[in-house]
ZADREN-710324 format. One record per residue (C-alpha): x, y, z; residue in three letters. Coordinates in nm, 2 decimals. Example, Ala and Ser with C-alpha at 12.3 -4.5 7.8 and 13.67 -1.06 7.14 Angstrom:
BEGIN
[[1.23,-0.45,0.78],Ala]
[[1.37,-0.11,0.71],Ser]
***
This chain:
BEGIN
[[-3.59,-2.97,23.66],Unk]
[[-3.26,-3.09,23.59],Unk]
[[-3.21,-2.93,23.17],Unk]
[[-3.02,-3.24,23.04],Unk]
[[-3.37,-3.41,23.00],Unk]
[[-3.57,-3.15,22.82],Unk]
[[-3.27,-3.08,22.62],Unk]
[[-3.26,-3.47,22.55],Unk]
[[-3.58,-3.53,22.51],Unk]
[[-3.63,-3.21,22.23],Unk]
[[-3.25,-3.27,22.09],Unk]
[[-3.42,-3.62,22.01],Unk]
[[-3.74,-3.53,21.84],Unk]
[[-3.60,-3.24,21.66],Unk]
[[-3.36,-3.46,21.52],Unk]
[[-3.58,-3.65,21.37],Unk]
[[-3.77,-3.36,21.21],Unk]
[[-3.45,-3.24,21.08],Unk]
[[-3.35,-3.55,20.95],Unk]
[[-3.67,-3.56,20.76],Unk]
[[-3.65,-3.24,20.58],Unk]
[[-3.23,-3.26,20.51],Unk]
[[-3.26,-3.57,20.38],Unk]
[[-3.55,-3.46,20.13],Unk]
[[-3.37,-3.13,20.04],Unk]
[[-3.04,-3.38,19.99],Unk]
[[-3.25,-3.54,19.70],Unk]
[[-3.45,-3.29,19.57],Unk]
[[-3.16,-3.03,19.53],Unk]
[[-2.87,-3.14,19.60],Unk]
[[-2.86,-2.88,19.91],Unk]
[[-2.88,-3.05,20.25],Unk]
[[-2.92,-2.74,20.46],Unk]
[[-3.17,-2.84,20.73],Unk]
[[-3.34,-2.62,20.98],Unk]
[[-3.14,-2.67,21.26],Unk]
[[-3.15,-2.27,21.34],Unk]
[[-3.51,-2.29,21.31],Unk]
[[-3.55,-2.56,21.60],Unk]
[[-3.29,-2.37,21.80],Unk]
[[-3.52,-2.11,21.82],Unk]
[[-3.86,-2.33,21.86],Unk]
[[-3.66,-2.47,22.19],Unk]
[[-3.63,-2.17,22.32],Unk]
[[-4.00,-2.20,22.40],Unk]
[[-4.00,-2.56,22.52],Unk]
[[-3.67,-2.44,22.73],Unk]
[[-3.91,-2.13,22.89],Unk]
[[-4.21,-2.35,22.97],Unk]
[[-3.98,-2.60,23.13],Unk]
[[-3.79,-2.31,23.33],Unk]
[[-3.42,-2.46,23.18],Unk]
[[-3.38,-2.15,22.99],Unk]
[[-2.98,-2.24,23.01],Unk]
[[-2.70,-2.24,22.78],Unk]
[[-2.60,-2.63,22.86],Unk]
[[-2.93,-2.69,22.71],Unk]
[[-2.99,-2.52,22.38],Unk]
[[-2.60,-2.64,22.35],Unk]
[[-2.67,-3.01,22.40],Unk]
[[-2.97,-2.98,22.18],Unk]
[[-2.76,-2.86,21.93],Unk]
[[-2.51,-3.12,21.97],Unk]
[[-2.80,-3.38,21.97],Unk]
[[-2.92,-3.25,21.63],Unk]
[[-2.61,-3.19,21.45],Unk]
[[-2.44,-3.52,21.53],Unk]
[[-2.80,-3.66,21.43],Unk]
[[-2.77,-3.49,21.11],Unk]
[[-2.38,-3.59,21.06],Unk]
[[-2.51,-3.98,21.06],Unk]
[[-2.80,-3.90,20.84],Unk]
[[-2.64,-3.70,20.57],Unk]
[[-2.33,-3.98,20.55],Unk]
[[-2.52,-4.27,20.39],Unk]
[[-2.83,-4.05,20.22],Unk]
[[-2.59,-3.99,19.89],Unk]
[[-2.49,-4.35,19.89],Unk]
[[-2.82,-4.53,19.96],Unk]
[[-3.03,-4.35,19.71],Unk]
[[-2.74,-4.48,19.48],Unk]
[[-2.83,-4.79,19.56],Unk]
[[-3.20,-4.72,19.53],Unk]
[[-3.12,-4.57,19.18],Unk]
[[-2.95,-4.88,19.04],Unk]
[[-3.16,-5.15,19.09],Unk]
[[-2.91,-5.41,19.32],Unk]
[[-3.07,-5.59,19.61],Unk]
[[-2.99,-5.42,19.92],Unk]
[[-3.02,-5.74,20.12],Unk]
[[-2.82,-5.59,20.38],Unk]
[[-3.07,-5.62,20.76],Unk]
[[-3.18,-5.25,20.85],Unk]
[[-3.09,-5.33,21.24],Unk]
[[-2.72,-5.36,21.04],Unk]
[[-2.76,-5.02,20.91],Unk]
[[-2.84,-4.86,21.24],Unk]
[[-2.57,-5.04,21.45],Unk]
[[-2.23,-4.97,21.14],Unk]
[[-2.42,-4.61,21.12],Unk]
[[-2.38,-4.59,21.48],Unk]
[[-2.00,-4.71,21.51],Unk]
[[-1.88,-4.49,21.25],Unk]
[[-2.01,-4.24,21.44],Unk]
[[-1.87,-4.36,21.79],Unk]
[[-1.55,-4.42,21.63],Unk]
[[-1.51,-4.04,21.48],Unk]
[[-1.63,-3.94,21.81],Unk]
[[-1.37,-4.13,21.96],Unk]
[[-1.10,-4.03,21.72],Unk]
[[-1.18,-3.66,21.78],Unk]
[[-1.06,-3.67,22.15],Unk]
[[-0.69,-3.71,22.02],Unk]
[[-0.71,-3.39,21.82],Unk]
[[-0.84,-3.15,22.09],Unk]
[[-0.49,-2.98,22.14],Unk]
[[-0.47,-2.89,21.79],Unk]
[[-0.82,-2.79,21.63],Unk]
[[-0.97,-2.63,21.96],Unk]
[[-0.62,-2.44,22.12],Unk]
[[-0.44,-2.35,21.80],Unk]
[[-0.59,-2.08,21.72],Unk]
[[-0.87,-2.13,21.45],Unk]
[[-1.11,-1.92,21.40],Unk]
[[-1.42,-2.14,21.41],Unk]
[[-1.65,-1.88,21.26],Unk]
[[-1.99,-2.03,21.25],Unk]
[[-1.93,-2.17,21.65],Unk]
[[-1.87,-1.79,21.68],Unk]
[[-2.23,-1.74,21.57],Unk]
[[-2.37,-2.02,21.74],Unk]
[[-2.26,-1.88,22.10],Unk]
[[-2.36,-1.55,22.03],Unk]
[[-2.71,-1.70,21.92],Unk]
[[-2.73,-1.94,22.22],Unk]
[[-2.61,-1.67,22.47],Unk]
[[-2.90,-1.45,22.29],Unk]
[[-3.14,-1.71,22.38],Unk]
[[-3.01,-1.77,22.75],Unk]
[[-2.99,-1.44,22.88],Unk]
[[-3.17,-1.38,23.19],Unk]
[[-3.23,-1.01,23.12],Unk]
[[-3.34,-0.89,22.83],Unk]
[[-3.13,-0.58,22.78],Unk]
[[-3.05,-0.35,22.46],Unk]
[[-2.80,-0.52,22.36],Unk]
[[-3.01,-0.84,22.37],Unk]
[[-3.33,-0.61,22.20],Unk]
[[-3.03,-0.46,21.93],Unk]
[[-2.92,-0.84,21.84],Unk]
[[-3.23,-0.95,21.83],Unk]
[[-3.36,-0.66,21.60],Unk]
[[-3.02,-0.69,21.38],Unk]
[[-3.10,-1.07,21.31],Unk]
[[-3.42,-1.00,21.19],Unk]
[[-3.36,-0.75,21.01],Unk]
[[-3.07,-0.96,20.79],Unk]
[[-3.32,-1.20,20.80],Unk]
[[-3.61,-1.05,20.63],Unk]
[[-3.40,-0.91,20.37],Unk]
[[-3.24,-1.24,20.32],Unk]
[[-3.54,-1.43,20.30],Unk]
[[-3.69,-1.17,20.04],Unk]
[[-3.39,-1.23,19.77],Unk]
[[-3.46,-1.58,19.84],Unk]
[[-3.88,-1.59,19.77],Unk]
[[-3.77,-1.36,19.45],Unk]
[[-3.51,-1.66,19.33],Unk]
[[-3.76,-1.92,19.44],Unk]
[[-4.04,-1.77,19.24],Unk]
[[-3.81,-1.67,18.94],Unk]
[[-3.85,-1.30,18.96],Unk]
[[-3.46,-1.25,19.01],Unk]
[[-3.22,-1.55,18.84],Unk]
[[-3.04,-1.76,19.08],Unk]
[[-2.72,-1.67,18.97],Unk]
[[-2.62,-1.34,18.73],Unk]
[[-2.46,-1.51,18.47],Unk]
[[-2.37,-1.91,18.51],Unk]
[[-2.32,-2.11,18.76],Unk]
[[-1.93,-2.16,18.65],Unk]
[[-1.88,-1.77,18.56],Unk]
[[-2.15,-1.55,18.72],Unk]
[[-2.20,-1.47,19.05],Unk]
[[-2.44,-1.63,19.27],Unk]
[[-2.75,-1.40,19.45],Unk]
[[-2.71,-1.56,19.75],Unk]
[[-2.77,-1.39,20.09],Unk]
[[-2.63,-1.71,20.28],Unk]
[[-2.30,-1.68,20.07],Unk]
[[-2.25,-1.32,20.15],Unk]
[[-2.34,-1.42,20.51],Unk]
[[-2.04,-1.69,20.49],Unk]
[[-1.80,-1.41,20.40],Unk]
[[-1.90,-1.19,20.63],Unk]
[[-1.81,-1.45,20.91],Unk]
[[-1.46,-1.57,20.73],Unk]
[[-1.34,-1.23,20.73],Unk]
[[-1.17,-1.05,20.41],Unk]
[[-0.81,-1.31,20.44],Unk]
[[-1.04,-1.60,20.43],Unk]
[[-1.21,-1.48,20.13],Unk]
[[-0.91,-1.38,19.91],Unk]
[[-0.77,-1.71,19.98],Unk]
[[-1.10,-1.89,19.87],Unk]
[[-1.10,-1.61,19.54],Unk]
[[-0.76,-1.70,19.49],Unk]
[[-0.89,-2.08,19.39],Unk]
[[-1.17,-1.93,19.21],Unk]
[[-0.97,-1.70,18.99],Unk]
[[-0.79,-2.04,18.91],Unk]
[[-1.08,-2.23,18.86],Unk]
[[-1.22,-1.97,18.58],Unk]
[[-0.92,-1.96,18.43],Unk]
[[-0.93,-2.32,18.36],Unk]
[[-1.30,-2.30,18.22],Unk]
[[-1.21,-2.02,18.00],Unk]
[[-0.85,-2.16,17.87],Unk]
[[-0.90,-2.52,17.87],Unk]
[[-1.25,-2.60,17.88],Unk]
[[-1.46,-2.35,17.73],Unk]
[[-1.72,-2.16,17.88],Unk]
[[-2.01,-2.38,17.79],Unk]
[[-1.90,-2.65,18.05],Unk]
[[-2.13,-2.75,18.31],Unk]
[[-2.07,-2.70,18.70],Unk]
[[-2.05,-3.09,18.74],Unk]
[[-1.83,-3.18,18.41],Unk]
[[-1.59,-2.85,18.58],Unk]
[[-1.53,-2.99,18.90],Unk]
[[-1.43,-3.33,18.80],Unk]
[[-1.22,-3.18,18.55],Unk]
[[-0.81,-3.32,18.68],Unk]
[[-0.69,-2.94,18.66],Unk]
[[-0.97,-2.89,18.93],Unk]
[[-1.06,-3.25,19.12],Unk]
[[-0.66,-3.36,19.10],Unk]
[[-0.53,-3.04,19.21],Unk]
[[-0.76,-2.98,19.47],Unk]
[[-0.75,-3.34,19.62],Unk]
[[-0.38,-3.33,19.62],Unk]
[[-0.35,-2.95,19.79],Unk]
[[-0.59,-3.08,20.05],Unk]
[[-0.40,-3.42,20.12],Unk]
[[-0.07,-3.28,20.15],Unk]
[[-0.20,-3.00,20.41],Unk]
[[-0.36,-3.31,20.60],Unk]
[[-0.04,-3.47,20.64],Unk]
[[0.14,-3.12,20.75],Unk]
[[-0.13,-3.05,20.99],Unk]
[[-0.11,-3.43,21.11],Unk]
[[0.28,-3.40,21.16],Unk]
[[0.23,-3.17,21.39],Unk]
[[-0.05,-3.32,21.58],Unk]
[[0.15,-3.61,21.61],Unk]
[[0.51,-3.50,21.67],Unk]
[[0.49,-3.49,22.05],Unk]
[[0.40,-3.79,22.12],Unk]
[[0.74,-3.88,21.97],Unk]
[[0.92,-3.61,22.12],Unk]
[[1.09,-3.82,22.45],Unk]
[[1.39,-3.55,22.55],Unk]
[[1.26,-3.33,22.81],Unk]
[[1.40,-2.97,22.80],Unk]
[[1.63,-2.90,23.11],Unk]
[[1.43,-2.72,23.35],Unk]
[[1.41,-2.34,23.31],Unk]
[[1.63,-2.44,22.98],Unk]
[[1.88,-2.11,22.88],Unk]
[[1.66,-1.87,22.98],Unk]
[[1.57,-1.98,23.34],Unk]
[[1.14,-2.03,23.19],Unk]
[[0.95,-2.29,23.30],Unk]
[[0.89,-2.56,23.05],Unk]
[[0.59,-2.56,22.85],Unk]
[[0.34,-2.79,22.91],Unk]
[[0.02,-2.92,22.78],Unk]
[[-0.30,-2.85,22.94],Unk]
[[-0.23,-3.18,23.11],Unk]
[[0.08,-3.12,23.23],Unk]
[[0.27,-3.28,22.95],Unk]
[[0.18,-3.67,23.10],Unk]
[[-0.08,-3.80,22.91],Unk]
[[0.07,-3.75,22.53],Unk]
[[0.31,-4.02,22.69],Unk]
[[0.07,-4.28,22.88],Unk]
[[0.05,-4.62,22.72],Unk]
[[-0.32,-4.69,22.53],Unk]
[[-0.60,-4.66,22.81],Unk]
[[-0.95,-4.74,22.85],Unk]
[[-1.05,-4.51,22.58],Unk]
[[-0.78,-4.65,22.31],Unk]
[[-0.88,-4.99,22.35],Unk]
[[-1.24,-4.88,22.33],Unk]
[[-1.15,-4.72,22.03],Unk]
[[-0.94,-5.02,21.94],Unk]
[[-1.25,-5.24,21.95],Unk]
[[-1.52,-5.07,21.83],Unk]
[[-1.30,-5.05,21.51],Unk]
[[-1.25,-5.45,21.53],Unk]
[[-1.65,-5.49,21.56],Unk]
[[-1.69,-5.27,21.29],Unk]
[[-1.44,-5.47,21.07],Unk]
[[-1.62,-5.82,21.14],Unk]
[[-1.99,-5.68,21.06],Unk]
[[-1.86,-5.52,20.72],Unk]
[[-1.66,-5.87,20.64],Unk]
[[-2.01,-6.05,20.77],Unk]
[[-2.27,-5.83,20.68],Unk]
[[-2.18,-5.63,20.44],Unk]
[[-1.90,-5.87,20.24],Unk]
[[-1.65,-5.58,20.26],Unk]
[[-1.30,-5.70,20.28],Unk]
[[-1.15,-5.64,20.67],Unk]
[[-0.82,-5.51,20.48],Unk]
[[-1.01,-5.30,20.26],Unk]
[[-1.15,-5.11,20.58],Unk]
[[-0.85,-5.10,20.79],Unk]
[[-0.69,-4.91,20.45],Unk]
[[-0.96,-4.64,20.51],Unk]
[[-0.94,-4.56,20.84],Unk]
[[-0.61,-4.38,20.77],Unk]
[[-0.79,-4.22,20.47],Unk]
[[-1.09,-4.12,20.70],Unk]
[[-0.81,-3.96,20.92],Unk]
[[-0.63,-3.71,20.64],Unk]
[[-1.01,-3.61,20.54],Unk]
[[-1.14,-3.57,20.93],Unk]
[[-0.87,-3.35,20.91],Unk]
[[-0.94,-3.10,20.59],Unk]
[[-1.31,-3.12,20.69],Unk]
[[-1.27,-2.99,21.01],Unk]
[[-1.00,-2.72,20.89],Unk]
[[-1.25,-2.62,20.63],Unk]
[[-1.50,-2.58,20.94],Unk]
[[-1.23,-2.43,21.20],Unk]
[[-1.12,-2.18,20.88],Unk]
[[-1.40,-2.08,20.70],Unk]
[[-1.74,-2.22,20.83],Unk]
[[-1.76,-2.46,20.55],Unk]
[[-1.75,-2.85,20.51],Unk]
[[-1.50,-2.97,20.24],Unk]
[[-1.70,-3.34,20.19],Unk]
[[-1.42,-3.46,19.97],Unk]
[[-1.35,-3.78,20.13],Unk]
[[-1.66,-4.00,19.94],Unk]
[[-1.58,-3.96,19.62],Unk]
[[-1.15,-4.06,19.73],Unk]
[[-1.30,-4.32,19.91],Unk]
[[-1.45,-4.47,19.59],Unk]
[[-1.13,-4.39,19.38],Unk]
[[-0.93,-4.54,19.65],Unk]
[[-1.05,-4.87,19.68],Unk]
[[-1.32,-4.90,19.42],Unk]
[[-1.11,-5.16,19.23],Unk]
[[-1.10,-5.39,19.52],Unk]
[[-1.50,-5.45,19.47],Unk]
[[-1.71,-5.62,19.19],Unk]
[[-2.05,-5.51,19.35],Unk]
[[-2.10,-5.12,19.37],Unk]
[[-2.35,-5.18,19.70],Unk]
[[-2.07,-5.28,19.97],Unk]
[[-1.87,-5.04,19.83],Unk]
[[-2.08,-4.75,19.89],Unk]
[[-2.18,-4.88,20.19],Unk]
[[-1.79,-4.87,20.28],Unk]
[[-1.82,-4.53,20.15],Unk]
[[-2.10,-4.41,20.35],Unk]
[[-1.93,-4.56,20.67],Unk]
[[-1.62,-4.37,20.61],Unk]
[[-1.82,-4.08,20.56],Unk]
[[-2.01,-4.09,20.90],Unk]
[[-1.67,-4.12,21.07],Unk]
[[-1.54,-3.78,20.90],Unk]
[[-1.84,-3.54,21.01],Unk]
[[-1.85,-3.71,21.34],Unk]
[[-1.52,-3.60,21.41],Unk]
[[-1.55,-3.25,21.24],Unk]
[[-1.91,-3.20,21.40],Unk]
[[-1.73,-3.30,21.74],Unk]
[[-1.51,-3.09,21.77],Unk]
[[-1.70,-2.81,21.61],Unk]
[[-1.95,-2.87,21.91],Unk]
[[-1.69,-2.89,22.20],Unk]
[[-1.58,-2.52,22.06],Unk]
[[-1.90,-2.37,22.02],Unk]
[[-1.95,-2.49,22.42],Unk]
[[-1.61,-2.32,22.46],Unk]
[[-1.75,-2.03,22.34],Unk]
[[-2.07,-2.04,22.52],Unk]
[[-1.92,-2.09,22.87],Unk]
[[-2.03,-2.40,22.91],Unk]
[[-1.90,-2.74,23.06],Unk]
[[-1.84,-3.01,22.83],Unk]
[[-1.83,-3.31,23.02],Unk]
[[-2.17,-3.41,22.96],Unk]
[[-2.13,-3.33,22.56],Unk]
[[-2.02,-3.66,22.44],Unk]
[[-2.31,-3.88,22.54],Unk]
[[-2.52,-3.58,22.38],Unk]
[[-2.36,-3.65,22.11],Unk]
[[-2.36,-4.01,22.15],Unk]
[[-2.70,-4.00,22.18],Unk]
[[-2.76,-3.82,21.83],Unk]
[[-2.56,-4.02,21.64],Unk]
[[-2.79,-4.30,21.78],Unk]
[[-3.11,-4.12,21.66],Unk]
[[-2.95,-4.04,21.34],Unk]
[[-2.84,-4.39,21.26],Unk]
[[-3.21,-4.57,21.38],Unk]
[[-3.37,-4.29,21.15],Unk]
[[-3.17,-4.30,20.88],Unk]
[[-3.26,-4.58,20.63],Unk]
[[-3.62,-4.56,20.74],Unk]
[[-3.65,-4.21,20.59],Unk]
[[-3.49,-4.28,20.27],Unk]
[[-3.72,-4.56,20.21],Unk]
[[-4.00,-4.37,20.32],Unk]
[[-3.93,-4.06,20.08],Unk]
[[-3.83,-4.29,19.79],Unk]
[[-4.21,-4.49,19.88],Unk]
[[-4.37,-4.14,19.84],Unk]
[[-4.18,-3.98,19.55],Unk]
[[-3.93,-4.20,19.43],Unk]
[[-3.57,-4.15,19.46],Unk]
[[-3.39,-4.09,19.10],Unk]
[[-3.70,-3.96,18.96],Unk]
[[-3.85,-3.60,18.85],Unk]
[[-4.00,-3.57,19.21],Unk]
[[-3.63,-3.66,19.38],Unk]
[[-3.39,-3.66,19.12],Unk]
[[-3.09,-3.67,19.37],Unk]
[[-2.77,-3.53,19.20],Unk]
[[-2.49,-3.63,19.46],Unk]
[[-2.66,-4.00,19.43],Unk]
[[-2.65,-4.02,19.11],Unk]
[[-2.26,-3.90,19.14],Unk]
[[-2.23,-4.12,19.34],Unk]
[[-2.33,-4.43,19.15],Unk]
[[-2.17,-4.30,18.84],Unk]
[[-1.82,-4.28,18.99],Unk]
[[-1.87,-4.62,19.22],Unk]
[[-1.92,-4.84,18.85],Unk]
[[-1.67,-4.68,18.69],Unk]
[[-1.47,-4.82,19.03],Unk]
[[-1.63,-5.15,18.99],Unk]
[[-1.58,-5.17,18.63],Unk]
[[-1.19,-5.11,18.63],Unk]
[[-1.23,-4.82,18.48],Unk]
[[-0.95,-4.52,18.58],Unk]
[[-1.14,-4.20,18.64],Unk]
[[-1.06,-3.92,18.44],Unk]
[[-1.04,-3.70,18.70],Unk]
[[-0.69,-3.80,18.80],Unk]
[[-0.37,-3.71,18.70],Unk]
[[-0.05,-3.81,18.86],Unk]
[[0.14,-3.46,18.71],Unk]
[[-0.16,-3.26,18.87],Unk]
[[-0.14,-3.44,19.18],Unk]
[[0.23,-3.36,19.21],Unk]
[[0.20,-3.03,19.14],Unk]
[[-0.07,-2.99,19.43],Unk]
[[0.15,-3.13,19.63],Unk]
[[0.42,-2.87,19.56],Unk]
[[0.15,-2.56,19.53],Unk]
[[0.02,-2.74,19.93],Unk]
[[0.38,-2.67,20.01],Unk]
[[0.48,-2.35,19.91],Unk]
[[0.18,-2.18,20.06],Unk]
[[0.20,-2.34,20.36],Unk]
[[0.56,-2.19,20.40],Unk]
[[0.35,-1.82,20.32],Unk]
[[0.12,-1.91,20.56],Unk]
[[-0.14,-1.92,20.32],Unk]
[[-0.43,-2.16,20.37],Unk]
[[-0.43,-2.49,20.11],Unk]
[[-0.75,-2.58,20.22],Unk]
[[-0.92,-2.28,20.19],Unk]
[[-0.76,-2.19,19.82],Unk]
[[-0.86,-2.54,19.70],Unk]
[[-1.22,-2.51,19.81],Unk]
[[-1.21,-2.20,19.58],Unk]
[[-1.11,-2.44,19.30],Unk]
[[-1.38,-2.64,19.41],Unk]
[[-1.68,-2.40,19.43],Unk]
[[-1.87,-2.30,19.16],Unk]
[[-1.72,-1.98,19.08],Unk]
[[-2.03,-1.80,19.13],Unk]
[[-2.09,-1.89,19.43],Unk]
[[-1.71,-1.76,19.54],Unk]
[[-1.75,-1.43,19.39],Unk]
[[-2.06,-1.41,19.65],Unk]
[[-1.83,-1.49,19.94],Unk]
[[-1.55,-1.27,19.84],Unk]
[[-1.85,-0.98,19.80],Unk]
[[-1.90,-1.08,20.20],Unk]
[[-1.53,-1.06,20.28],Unk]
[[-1.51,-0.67,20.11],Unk]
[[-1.79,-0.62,20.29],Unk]
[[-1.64,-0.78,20.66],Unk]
[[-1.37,-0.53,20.56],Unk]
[[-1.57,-0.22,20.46],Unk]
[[-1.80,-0.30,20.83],Unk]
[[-1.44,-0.34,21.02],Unk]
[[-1.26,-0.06,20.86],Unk]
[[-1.55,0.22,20.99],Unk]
[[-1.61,0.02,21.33],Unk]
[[-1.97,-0.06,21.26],Unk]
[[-2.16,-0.35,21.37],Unk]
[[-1.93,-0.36,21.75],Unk]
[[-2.00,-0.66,21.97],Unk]
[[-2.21,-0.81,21.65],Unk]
[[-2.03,-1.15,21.71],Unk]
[[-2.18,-1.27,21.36],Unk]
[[-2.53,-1.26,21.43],Unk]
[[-2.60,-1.04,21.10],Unk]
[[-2.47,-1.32,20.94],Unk]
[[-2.62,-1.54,21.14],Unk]
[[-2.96,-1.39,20.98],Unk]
[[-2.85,-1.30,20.61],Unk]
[[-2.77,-1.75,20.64],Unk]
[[-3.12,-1.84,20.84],Unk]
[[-3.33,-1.63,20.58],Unk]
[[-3.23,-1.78,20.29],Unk]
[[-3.19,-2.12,20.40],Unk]
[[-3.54,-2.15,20.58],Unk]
[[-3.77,-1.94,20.27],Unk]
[[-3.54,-2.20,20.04],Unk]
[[-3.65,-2.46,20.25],Unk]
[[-3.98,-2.36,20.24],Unk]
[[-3.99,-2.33,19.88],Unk]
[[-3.84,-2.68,19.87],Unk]
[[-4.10,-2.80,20.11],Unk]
[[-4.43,-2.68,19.82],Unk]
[[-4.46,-3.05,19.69],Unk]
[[-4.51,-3.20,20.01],Unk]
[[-4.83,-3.03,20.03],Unk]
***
């Protein structure tokens, strides 16, 4: 049997199942960790009684899944805003699915044009790292003892991860030691995210979170909550700013050949061969093809159904596609770097272009679109590496992921409404933080009202901080999710890193390829999930 079809056919209806639980742990904690390692796992046994135990398969069903979750996740935040507030949402759910699905398509599309950069420049692309090992784990025709010693590792790291996690879940150990703002967090899927960023990674993320404490002890006070911190200008503005500005760098450079017309002379002074691209050098300077113009009108469509539809201003859109750009960017150097989404670009969004709206329900549907276009493009590229990684041949990957972002965007509003029918979105059941964020910051918008989380001195001075690291070769992105994170939660991480360093330094773990990590992550998030999961029965 040929695998694409089991892999569709199970990347489709695990989707679904992950949509349903991420979306309810997106409202009930805030957390949208889904169980996406879980179903990799359960396909292994559809994959065996099929006979397609390949690694194409368990790829494309994880492609299928995570571009499924990518649409999902984009408008969950925003429409249970909506849902909170009251407005008519008079907007057809056939609408939904089909703007859901172009954002997607469009990020997709958008990712192609950044290959070069994000999957041959050298990134580290930790978690792909993880996903390979686990997928070639899965695949291997003989079971041997290095197979038996992985398998034994992850488990292992996964029981003991899942143990902390029953104890925080049933309040026998705190969640954090300390507060969430000066504490450190008891996480096992923290420590597992150091582990995989390495000790450089981590210093530069502790580097932010020594800054970010020193604003909560110096200028805030240590009573401050998490939420009141991070949208604090020393933190939101400086953050924002040192993210932007490393946007732009890394899109100068992704752009800068395609203006680059001199050839070098042959052999040049030293008698080498030019360099080339993996192309040979032609297509950075073909006019627009087929897949340009595609691109070209899918974003024209999009435009007239959000002017139609929607009653979002074409202009207003076109503004945020190169928005969406500098934040497909920092999300998928937060991914490529560290293992870790940055999901910045909402709350700009709303800053952005708030003021051109009087109705807060286009504009966070403008919101959630931009959204789906940024992890699209992150998720797609992170895909097409982890396929690099696992040996296996990408041409079919796109429609996989064409096909989950399809599935995601049908499912989508359906689920919300069904969750908020069953419990009621904004209320003790589903209190939804990020929605709530979300509406919050899109009146304020509405209203006229500047946010107080921006500062044009701050801003400039992220700018110049964006700089000078980037001339030390220090990552921006990485030190500004550190101002970002609660600082528990990096002291956790930068307990991984000593750790990576400690396991390197005596050579232990060899040929472990993350998937101790891999398990310390997987425990925690599935007993959480389970734990999460209690009210629904």
């Amino acid at each position: 049997m040929d695998d694409r079809i089991p892999a569709v056919i199970v990347g489709v209806l695990f989707s679904v199942l992950n949509a349903v639980v991420t979306v309810y742990l997106a409202m009930k904690t805030g957390m949208a960790d889904g169980i996406v390692l879980l179903l990799l796992f359960l396909s292994f046994f559809v994959f065996v009684a099929t006979g397609t135990v390949k690694s194409r398969a368990f790829v494309y069903v994880m492609a299928i899944m995570m571009s499924s979750t990518a649409a999902v996740i984009a408008y969950t935040d925003g429409f249970g805003a909506i849902i909170i507030s009251g407005e008519p949402f008079v907007v057809p759910d056939y609408v939904m699915a089909v703007l859901l699905s172009l954002a997607s398509i469009i990020g997709l599309l958008l990712s192609l044009y950044f290959t070069d950069y994000f999957l041959r420049s050298g990134f580290p692309w930790p978690m792909q790292k993880v996903t390979a090992a686990i997928v070639a784990m899965l695949s291997a025709e003989t079971k041997d003892a290095a197979f038996k010693a992985s398998t034994v590792r992850m488990g292992v790291a996964g029981l003991a991860s899942g143990g902390v996690s029953l104890l925080r879940g049933l309040a026998v150990i705190p969640e954090t030691i300390g507060t969430t703002v000066a504490g450190i967090s008891l996480s096992p899927m923290m420590l597992g995210i150091g582990l995989l960023i390495g000790f450089q990674a981590c210093l530069q993320i502790a580097l932010g979170g020594i800054v970010s404490l020193a604003v909560l002890v110096f200028i805030e006070g240590l009573s401050t909550d998490y939420m009141a911190h991070m949208r604090n200008p020393w933190i939101f503005s400086t953050a924002i700013s040192m993210m932007v500005t490393t946007a732009f760098i890394s899109l100068y450079v992704i752009v800068k050949p395609y203006f680059s017309r001199r050839p070098k002379p042959a052999g040049g002074e030293t008698g080498e061969k030019p360099a080339t691209a993996p192309d040979g050098g032609r297509a950075r300077r073909r006019l627009p093809g087929m897949r340009s113009l595609l691109l070209a009108a899918i974003i024209g469509a999009a435009a007239i159904i959000l002017q139609l539809f929607v009653d979002v201003p074409a202009w207003v859109f076109l503004l945020c596609i190169p928005i969406a750009v500098l934040f497909m960017i920092i999300e998928t150097r937060g991914r490529a770097e560290m293992s870790m989404g940055v999901g910045m670009s909402s709350f700009v969004v709303i800053l952005l272009v708030g003021l051109a709206f009087d109705n807060i329900v286009p504009l966070l549907i403008l919101e959630g679109f931009v959204v789906a276009m940024v992890m699209s493009f992150s998720l797609s590229l992170a895909m097409l590496k982890t396929a690099e990684f696992s040996s296996v041949d990408t041409r079919g990957l796109p429609w996989m992921l064409v096909i989950g972002s399809i599935t995601g965007s049908i499912a989508c509003i359906p689920i919300i409404r069904l969750l908020d029918a069953v419990y009621g979105i904004g209320t003790n059941a589903l209190p939804a933080p990020y929605s709530v964020m979300w509406l919050e910051m899109a009146t304020s918008a509405v209203a006229g009202v500047a946010s107080p989380s921006i500062d044009f001195y701050l801003i400039l001075a992220g700018i110049v901080i964006a700089l000078v690291l980037y001339k030390y070769k220090i990552s921006a992105v990485a030190v500004a999710i550190g101002l970002l994170l609660p600082v528990s939660v990096t002291a956790m991480i930068l307990a991984g890193g000593i750790l990576a360093w400690a396991i390197h330094k005596k050579g232990w773990l060899k040929d472990d390829n993350g998937i101790t990590a891999s398990g310390l992550i997987a425990g925690d998030i599935l007993v959480g999930l389970a734990i999460s999961l209690r009210s629904l029965l």
